[in-house]
N, C-alpha and C positions, 0 to 999 in steps of 0.2 A: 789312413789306417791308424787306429790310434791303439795305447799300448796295452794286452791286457790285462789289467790290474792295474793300469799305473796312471788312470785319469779318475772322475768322477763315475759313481755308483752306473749313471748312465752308459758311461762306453760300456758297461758289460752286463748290465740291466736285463729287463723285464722290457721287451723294445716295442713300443707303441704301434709300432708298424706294422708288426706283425703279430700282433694280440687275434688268438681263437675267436672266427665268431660261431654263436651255438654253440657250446661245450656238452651242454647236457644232453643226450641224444632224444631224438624224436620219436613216439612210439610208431612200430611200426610193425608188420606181417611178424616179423624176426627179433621184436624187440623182444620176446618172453623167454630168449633163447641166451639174451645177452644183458650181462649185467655190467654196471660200468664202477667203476676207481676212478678217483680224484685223486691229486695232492698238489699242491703249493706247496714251495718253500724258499730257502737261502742259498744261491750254491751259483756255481762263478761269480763271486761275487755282488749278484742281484736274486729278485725275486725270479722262480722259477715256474709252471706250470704245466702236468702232465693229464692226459686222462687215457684211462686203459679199458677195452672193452672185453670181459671173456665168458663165459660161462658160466664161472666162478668169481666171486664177486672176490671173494678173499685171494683167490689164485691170482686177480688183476693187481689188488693191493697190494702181494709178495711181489709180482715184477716189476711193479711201479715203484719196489724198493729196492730192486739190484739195479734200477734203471738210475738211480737219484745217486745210488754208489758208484758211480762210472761216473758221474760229474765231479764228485769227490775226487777221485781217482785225475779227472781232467785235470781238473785245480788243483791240484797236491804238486804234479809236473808242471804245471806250466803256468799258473799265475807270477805274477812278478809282486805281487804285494806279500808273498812267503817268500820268506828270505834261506828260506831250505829247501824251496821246490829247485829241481832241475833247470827251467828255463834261466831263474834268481843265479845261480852257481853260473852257470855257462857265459851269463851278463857279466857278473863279476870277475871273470877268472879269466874268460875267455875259451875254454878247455872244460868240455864232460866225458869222460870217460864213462864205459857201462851205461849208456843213457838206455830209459824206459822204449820200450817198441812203440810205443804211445808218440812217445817225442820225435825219433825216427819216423813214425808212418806221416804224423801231420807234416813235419821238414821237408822232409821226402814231397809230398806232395805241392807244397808250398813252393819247392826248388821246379819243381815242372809248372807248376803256374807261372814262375816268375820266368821262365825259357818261351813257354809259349806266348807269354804277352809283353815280349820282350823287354822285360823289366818292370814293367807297369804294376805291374805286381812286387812287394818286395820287402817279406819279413825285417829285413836291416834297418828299417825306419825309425827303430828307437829313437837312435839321437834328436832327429827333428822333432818327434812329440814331445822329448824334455825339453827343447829349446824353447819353444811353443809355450808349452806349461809353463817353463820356468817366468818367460817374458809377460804373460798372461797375469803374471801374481804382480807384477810390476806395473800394471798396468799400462801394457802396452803392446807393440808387435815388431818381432825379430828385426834387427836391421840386415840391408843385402849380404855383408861380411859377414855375418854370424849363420846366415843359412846356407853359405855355403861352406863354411868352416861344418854347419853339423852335415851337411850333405857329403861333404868329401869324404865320410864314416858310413856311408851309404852304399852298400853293393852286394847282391844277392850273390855273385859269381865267388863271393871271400867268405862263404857261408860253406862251409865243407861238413860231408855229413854221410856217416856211414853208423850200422848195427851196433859198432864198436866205440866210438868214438863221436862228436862233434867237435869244430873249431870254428873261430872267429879269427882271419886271420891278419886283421887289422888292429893297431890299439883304438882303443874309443870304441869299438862296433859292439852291437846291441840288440836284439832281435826286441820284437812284438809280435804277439800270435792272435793280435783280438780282430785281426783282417779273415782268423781262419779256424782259430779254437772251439769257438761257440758252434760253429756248425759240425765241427767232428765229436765235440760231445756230443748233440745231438745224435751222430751215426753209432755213438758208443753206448745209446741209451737203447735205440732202436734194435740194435744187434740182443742188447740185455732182453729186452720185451719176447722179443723172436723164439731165442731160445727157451723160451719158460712158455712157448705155447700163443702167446698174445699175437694177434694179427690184426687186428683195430687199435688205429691208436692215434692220437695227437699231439705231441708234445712242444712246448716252447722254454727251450734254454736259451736263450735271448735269438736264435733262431728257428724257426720253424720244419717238425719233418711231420709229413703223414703216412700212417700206414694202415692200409686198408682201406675203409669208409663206415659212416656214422652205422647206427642201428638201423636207422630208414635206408639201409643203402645207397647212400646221395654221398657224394666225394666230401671232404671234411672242405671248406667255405672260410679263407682267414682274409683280414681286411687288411689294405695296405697301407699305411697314414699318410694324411695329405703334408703333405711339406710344410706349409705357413699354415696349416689351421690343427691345431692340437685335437677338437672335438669332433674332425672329419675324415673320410677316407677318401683317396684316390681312386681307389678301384677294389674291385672283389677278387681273390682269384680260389679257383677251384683246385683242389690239390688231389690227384686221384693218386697215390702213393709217391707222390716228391714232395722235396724240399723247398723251402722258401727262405730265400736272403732278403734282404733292402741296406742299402746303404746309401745315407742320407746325408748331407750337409747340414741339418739341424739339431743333430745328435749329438754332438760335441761342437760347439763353436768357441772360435777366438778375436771372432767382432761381429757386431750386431750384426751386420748386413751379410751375413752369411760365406762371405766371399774367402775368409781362412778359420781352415774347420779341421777336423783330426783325419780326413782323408789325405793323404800327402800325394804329388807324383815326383819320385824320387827322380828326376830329371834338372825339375826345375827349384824340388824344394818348398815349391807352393798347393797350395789347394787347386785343383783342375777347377775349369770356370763354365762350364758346358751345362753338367747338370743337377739338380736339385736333389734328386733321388733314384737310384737304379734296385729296382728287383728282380732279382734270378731266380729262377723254375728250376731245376737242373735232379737226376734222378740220388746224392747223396747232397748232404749236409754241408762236408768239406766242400766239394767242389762248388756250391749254390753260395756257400759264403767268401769264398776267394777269389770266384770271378765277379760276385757287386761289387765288393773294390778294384780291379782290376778293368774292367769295362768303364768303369764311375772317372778311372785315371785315363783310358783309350779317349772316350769318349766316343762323338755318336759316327765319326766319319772311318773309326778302325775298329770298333765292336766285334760287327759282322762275322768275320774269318772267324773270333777265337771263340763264339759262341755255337758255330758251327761245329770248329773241331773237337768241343767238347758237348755238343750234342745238348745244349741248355738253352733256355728262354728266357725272354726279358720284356720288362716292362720301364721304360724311362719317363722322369719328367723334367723337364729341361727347365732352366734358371728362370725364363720369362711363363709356364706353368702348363704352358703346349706339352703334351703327350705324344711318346710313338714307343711301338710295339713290334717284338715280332712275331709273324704269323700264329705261330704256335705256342706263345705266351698263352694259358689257362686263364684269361679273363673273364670273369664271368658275367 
């Protein structure tokens, strides 16, 4: 999981893997009924991309502007590269009082990720992606003492967190939200769309949510990137109103050969070594981006359980480039 705001433009980007395909809608019986909005822009820290389908061509454009202000709103609390956002204060101090509902709901839900996959999951990873970072500038890779020196500042159970307050209740500890942010912006952009009337919609803040489907009625179609080939995809998947995560060992890397990357399992400290790339299907944003890390850290022999209990799909590629699925993964 790497930090967000606190690596390259990439960890919190415009994410290849999950790049629209077809954006522009197709005509079709219903096309003369619906007009579509575009916009690109800057916001979690990369490029961003939405498109809105309504009636009203300008009514799409107005929500695809209160939808862009909720990523604002994301990144205001929770990037670590503002040194006055909420998550910044909490890092430093240890201690937020009066935190945002915003910060509360993703924590909140991030603390039940990290219960249900019994740690595998685990906002507290800061330290190891400074470590990482910092050793990386150096050219080089953490020695054993030093990963576990940042690992012993590692533990979701010393992350406390209520309406009123958060705490860290270790010195050193450090949250990062880019294993979970990007996908609750997206449910905060979706929620904006909803309420202003929009019921087609695609948007990508470095993760993927759909709502509705295209003009031709055909479920909105995004491609998955192939792990070792930049100009190809793995697979298609079909999104008939969910979300779509990926998380990748290529996304951030700390040696060529992929093997330590900004996914961490806070156990060991290291990169899990199983698989390539995991994407989750799952029906919000938050949960399709918390469980690719968190399944990507299980791996392929304890998945199973927590995709069930959270009612999500997947798609895996494993290090040697063998595929498997489950059943109800949306591939198309």
């Amino acid at each position: 999981m790497a930090a967000f705001g606190a690596g390259s433009a990439a960890a919190l980007g415009w994410i290849p893997s999950l790049r629209a395909d077809n954006l522009t809608p197709k005509p079709a019986a219903n096309a003369g009924t619906l007009q579509f909005a575009r916009r690109a822009g800057f916001a979690l820290g990369s490029e961003v991309s939405m498109l809105a389908l309504h009636a009203s061509k300008e009514h799409a454009a107005e929500a695809l502007e209160a939808a862009f202000a909720e990523l604002e709103t994301v990144e205001a609390v929770m990037s670590i590269y503002r040194r006055e956002s909420q998550l910044s204060i909490l890092n430093r101090t240890g201690v937020l009082n009066h935190p945002h509902p915003y910060l509360v709901s993703v924590l909140r839900t991030a603390q039940e990720t990290a219960e249900r996959s019994g740690g595998a999951f685990d906002v507290t990873v800061q330290p190891l992606w400074e470590l990482y970072t910092n050793a990386k500038k150096a050219d080089r890779l953490p020695s054993r003492d030093e990963i576990e020196s940042a690992r012993a500042k590692v533990d979701w159970r010393k992350l406390s967190v209520s309406k009123d307050r958060i705490t860290l209740k270790s010195p050193g500890m450090a949250v990062t939200l880019n294993g979970i942010a990007q996908g609750f912006a997206a449910d905060c952009a979706v929620t904006a769309l909803k309420a202003r009337g929009v019921t087609h919609a695609l948007l990508n803040s470095g993760e993927i949510a759909a709502l509705g489907k295209k003009a031709s009625n055909d479920p909105w179609t995004v491609g998955i990137q192939h792990p070792r080939r930049e100009d190809a995809y793995a697979g298609l998947a079909k999104l008939d109103g969910l979300c779509l995560s990926t998380s990748g060992d290529y996304q951030t890397t700390f040696s060529n050969d992929f093997l330590y990357n900004h996914i961490f399992d806070p156990a060991t400290g290291r990169s899990p070594t199983a698989f390539s790339s995991v994407s989750i299907a799952a029906t919000s944003g938050t949960l399709a981006d918390a469980l690719s890390t968190a399944v990507f850290v299980l791996g392929p022999e304890r998945r199973a359980q927590l995709l069930k209990e959270c009612n999500a799909s997947g798609f895996f590629i494993m290090k040697d480039g063998t595929t498997l699925k489950t059943a109800d993964f949306p591939l198309s």
